[in-house]
C-alpha positions in Angstrom: 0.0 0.0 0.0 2.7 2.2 0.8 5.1 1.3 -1.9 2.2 1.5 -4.3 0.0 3.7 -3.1 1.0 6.2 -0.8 4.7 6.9 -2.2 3.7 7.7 -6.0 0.4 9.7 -5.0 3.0 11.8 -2.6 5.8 12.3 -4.9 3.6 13.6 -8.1 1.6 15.9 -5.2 4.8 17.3 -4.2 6.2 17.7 -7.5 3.2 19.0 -10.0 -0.1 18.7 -7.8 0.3 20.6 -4.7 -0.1 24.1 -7.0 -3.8 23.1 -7.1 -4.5 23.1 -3.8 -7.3 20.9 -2.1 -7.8 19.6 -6.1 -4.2 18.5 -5.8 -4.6 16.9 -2.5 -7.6 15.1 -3.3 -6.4 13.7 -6.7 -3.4 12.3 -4.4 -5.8 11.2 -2.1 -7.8 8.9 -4.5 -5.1 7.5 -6.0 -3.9 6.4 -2.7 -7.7 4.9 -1.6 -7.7 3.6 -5.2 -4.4 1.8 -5.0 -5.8 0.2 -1.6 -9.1 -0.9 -2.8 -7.5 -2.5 -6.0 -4.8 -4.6 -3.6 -7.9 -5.3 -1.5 -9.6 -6.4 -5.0 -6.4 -8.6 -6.0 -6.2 -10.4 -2.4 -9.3 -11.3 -2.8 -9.1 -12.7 -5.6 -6.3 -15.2 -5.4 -8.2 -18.0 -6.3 -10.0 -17.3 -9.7 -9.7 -19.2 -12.3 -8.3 -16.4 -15.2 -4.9 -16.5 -15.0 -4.3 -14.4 -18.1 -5.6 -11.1 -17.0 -5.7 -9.0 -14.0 -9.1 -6.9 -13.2 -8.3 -3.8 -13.2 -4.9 -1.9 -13.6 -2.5 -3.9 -11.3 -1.1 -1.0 -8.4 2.4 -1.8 -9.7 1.6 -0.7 -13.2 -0.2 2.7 -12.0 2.4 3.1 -9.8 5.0 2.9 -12.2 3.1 5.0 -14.6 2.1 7.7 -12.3 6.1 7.9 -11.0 7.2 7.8 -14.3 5.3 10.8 -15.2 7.3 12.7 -12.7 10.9 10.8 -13.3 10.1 12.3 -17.0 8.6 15.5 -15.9 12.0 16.4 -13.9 14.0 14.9 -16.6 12.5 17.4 -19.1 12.6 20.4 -16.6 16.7 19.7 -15.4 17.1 20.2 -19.6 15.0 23.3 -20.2 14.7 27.0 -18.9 11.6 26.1 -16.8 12.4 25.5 -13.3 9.5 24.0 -12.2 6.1 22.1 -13.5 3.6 24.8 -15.7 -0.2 24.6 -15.5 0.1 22.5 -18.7 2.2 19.5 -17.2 -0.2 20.3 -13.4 -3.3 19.0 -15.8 -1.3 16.0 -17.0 -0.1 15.0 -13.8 -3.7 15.3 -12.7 -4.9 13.4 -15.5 -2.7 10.2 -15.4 -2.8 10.4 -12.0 -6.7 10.7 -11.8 -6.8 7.9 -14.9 -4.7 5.4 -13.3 -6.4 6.2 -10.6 -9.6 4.7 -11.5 -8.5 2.1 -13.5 -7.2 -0.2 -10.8 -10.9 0.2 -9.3 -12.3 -0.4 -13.2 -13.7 -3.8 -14.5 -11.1 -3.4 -17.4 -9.3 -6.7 -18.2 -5.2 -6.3 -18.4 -2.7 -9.1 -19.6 -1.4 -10.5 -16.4 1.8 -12.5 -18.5 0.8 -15.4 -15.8 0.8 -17.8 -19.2 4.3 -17.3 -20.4 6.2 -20.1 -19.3 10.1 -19.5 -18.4 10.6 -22.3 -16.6 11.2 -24.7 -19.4 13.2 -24.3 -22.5 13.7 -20.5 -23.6 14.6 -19.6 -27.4 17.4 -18.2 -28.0 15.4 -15.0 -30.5 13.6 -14.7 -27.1 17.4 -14.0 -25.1 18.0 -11.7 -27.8 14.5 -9.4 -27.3 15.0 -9.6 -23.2 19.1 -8.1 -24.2 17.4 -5.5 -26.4 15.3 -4.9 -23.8 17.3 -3.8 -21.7 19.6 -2.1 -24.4 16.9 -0.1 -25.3 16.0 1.0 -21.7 19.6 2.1 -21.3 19.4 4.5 -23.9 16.8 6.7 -21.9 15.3 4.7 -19.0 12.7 7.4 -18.0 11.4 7.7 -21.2 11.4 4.1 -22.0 10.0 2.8 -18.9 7.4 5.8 -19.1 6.4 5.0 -22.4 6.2 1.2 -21.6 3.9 1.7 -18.8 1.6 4.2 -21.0 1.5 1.5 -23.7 0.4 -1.2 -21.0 -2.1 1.4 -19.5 -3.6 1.9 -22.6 -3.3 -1.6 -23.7 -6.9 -2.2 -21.2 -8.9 0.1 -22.3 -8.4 -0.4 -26.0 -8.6 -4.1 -25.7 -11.6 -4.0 -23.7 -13.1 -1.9 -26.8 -11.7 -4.7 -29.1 -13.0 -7.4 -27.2 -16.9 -5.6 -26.8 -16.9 -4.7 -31.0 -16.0 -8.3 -31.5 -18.8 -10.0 -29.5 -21.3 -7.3 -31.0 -20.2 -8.3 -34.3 -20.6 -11.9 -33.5 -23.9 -11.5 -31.6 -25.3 -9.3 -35.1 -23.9 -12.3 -37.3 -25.6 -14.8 -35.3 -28.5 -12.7 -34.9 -28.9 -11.9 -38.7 -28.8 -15.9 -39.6 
């Protein structure tokens, strides 16, 4: 809870949400109750029988997102004459932070990875991606990792929309016959 929870809603606050005010401290605020209700959701949980994806954004993912943002967010400033966050980087910290927010407490399905299996034998073409992997971290890792976790954010949602326009189209085509 702390580690996923409390830390990243207190280090975007401090950083870009605190010049809102009570708005700031309330977006911080329900990330953190967000981040405890979705590790309430996934202990809960431990038993059900899909493996493959996680309900909801897992708190790791939102965590990494939402401290990401900021990792960037400095990154960008220690480069540039601005010495601190504008109005227009306050409403995107409020926004990821307000969107991951709610999408650990969403019914969105996420890819979990639980069905890759490492155990066995591992290609060698898959040695070579994890060693790119990590080349291509090294080149920038707050952008990287940033954009990762955005990717994998927005990865639920759009496969959720997928998934619903699939099952319409199916339930038309049976319908129609």
């Amino acid at each position: 809870m702390v580690a996923f929870g409390l830390g990243p809603a207190l280090v975007v606050y401090l950083w870009c949400l605190q010049s809102l005010g009570k708005v700031g401290w309330l977006i911080a605020f329900i990330f953190t109750a967000c981040a405890a209700l979705r590790l309430a959701r996934f202990n809960s949980q431990k038993g059900s029988s899909e493996k493959r994806y996680f309900k909801g954004l897992a708190s790791p993912s939102a965590a990494a997102l939402v401290a990401g943002f900021v990792w960037v967010g400095t990154e960008w400033i220690s480069v540039s004459t601005v010495t601190e966050p504008n109005r227009f980087i306050t409403m995107i910290g409020l926004i990821v932070t307000l969107s991951a927010a709610l999408l650990m407490v969403s019914n969105i399905l996420f890819r979990s990875f639980k069905d890759f299996d490492i155990k066995g034998r591992v290609p060698f073409v898959t040695l070579i991606i994890v060693v790119m992997a990590f080349v291509l971290v090294s080149i920038d890792p707050p952008i990287v990792l940033f954009v990762g976790f955005l990717v994998y954010t927005v990865s639920g949602p759009i496969g959720s929309l997928m998934r619903s326009s699939a099952k319409r189209r199916s339930d038309d085509s049976s319908a129609n016959s």
